[in-house]
C-alpha positions in Angstrom: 72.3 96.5 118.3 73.3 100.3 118.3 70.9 102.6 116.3 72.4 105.8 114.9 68.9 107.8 114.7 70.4 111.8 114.4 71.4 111.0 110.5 67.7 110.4 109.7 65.6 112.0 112.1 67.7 114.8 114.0 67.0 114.2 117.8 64.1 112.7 118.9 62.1 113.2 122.0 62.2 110.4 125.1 60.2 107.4 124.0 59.7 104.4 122.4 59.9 104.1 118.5 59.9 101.5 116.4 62.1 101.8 113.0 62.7 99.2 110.1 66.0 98.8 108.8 68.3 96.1 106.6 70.6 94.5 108.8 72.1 92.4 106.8 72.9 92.9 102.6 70.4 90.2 100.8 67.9 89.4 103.8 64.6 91.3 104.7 64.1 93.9 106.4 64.3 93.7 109.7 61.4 95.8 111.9 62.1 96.6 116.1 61.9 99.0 118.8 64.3 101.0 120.6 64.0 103.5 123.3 65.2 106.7 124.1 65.7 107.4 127.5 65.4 111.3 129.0 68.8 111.0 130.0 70.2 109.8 126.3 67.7 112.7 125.1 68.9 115.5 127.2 72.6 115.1 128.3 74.4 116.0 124.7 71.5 117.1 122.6 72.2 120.3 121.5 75.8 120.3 121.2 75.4 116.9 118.8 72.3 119.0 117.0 74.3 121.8 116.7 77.3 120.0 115.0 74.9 117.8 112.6 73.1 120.9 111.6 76.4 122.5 110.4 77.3 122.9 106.3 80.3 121.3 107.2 82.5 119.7 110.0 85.3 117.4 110.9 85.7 115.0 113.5 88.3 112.9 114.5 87.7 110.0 117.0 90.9 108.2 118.9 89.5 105.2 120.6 91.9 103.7 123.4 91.1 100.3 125.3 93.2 99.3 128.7 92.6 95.8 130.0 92.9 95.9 133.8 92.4 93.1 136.6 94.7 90.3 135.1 95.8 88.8 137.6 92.8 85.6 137.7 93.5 85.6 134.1 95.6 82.3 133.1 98.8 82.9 131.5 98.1 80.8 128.7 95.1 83.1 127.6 96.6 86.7 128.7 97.6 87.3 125.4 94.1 88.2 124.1 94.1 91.2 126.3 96.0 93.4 124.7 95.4 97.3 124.9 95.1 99.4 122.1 93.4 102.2 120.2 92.4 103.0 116.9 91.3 106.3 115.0 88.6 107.2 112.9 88.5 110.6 110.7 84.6 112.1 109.6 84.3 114.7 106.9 80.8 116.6 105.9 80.4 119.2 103.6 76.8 120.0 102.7 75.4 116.4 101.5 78.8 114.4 100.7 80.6 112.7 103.5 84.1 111.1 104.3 84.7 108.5 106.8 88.0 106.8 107.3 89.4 104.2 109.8 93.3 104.0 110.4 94.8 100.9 111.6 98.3 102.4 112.6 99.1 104.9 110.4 97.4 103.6 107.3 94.1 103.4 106.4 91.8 100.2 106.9 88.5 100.5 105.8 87.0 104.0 104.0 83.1 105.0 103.5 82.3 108.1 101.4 78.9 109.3 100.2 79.7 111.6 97.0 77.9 112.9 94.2 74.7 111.2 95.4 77.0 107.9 95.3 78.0 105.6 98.3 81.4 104.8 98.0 83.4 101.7 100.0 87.3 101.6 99.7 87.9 98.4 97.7 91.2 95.8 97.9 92.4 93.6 95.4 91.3 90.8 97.6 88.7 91.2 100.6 91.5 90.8 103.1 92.4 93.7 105.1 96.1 92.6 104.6 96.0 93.0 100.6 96.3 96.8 99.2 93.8 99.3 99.0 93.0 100.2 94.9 90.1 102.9 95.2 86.6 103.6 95.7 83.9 101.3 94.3 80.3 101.5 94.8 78.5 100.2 97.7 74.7 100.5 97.6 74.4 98.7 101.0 76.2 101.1 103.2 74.1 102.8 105.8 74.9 106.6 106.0 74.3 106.6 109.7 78.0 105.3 109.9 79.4 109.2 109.2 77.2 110.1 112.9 79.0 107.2 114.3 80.5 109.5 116.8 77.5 110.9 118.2 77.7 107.0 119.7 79.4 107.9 123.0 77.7 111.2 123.3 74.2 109.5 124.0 75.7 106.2 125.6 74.5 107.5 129.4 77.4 105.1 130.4 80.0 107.0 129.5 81.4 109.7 132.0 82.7 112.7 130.0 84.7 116.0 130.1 84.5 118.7 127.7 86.9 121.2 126.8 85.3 124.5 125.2 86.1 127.2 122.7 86.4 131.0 124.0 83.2 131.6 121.8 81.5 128.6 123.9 81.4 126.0 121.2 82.5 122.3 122.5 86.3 121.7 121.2 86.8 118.2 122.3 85.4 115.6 124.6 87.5 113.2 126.4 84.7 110.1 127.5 85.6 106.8 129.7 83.8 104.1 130.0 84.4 100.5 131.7 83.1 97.4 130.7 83.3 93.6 131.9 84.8 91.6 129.5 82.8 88.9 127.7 84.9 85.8 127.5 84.2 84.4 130.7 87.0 86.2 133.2 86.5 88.9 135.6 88.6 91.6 133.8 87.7 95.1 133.8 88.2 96.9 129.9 87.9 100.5 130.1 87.6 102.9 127.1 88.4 106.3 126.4 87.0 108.0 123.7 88.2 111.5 122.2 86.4 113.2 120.4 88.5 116.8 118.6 86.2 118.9 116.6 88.4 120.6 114.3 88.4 123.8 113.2 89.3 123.2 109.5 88.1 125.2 107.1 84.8 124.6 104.6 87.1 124.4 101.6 89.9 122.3 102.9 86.9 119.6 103.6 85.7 120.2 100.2 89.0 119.7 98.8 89.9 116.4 100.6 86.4 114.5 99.8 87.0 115.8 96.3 90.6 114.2 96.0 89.1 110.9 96.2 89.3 108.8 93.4 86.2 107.6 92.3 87.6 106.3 88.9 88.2 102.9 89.7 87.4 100.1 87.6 88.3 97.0 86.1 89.1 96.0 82.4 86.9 94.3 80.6 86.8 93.0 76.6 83.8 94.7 75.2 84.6 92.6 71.8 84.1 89.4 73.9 81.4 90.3 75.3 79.0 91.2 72.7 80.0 87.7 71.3 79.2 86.0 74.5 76.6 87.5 76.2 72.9 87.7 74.8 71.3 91.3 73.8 67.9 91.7 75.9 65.4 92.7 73.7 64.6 96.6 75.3 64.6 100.1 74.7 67.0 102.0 76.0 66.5 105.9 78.2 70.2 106.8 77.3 69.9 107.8 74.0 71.4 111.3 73.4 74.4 112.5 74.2 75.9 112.9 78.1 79.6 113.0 78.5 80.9 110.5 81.3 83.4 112.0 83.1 83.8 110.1 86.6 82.0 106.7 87.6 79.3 108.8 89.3 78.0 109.9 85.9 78.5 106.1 84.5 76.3 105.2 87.6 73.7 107.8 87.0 73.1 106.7 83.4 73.6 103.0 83.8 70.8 103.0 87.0 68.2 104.8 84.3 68.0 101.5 82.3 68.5 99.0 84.9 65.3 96.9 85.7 66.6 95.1 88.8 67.1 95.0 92.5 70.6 94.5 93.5 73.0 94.3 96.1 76.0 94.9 94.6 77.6 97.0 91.7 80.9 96.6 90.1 82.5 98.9 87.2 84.0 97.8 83.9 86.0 99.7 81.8 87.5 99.0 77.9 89.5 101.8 77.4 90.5 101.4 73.7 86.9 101.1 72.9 86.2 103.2 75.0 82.9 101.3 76.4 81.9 101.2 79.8 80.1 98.0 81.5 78.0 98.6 85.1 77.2 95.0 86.6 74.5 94.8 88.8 74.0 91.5 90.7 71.3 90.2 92.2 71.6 88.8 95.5 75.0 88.6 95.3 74.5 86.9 92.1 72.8 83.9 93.3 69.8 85.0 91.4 71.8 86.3 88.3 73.6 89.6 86.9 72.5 92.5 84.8 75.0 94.6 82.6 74.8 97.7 81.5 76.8 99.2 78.6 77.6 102.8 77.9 80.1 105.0 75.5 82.0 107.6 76.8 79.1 110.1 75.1 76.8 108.3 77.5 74.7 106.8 74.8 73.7 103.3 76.3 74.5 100.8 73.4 73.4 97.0 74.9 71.6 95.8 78.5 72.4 92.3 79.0 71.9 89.4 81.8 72.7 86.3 82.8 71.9 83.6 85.2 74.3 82.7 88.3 78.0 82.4 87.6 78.0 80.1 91.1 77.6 76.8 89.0 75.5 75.0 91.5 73.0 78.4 91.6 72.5 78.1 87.5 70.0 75.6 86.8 67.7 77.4 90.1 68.8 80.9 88.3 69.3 80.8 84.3 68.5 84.4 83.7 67.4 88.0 85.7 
């Protein structure tokens, strides 16, 4: 398991630590240790300290695998070694982040953190082959992932070059490493890493998290819903006016009357009545749903639940 420290903590001295952390969405936390060596602590500390400590940055990361050693591979299973690369773009200015990951030329999976929300690119389906439709919440999502390239940089088996600035600053860093591959055959993967710190500008990574769409939702019938789900009986903390402008300001309000621990949020929209529905649900709604509704003023006008909508979860589950 890799740990990303340097998002939480900044650089630690050589030790043992032990942290606690969800590894997986719905299960307990999950408490270990983890060392830090004096070679991991020294070798890129203050060139990945001074980046992290920055108002702002971009980084983009070109990953390139090469399979060598073939030849006691059989024919039948050479296919599988196939060499590649892939690219990943970070973007930080002052607390919100970007994180993208291309697969060719498009994008495959996205992360943002913005506004105080964490963001996940959402498809139509959850198949990497149907089309991307926009940012949807995703309270799970570790932040360490936007430090994911400091990785490399403290992985003491990776060799590395570095290419400087004329002011002394690192401008990229080429590292290689080789690995044994894990399926049984005596086949040497070796990995390059690049690593370009870019010299764009504070308000050209400002501007490109803030082209994002965060207005993604889905349509809902706020008519059929107030004739088919039950009113809980509570008062609500939304109750003067607060214009919602983006889902980050339906998400603000909605989380002031929820009463629940979830794992994962979706957004509703009805735009002719111009109502908005936040659904919270609880273990990935084994254990039920909670719904928040909103008007564009912000004025929270019902909170409602419901048991599982996984039939054989309903009878264990009948209400949040």
């Amino acid at each position: 398991m890799q740990i990303h420290w340097s998002a939480y903590y900044g650089f630690l001295n050589a030790g043992t630590y032990r942290v606690t952390t969800q590894v997986l969405d719905g299960h307990d936390p999950f408490a270990f240790e983890f060392e830090i060596t004096e070679e991991m602590h020294a070798e890129n500390q203050s060139l990945i300290e001074n980046i992290l400590s920055q108002e702002y940055w971009h980084i983009r990361q070109t990953v390139e695998w090469e399979y060598r050693s073939l030849d006691n591979v059989p024919n039948n299973v050479r296919g599988q070694f196939q060499n590649g690369s892939d690219r990943s773009e970070f973007w930080k200015c002052g607390d919100n982040g970007l994180y993208l990951i291309y697969g060719d030329e498009d994008i495959a999976i996205g992360m943002m953190y913005r506004d105080g929300i964490k963001y996940k690119l959402t498809r139509e389906q959850e198949d990497y082959n149907s089309p991307i439709v926009g940012w949807m919440p995703w309270p799970g999502m570790d932040i360490n992932r936007f430090t994911d390239w400091t990785e490399c940089l403290v992985d003491d088996r990776y060799a590395q070059e570095l290419t400087y600035r004329t002011d002394g600053s690192v401008s990229k860093a080429v590292l290689t490493c080789t690995k044994k591959d894990q399926n049984g055959f005596d086949v040497d993967a070796v990995y390059t890493v690049t690593l370009e710190f870019l010299d764009t500008s504070h308000g050209e990574i400002a501007q490109m998290i803030e082209n994002q769409n965060t207005n993604v939702w889905q349509d809902f019938s706020w008519a059929e819903d107030q004739k088919n789900c039950k009113a809980l009986d509570v008062s609500f903390a939304n109750t003067t006016p607060s214009p919602i402008h983006t889902t980050a300001d339906v998400l603000t309000l909605a989380e002031k009357e929820c009463t629940v621990e979830y794992n994962q949020i979706k957004i509703y929209r009805d735009e002719a009545a111009g109502i908005w529905k936040v659904e919270y649900q609880i273990l990935y709604g084994y254990q039920g749903y909670q719904y928040v509704y909103l008007n564009d003023d912000g004025i929270t006008v019902m909170v409602s639940g419901s048991g599982s909508k996984v039939e054989q979860w309903q009878e264990s589950y009948p209400g949040p």
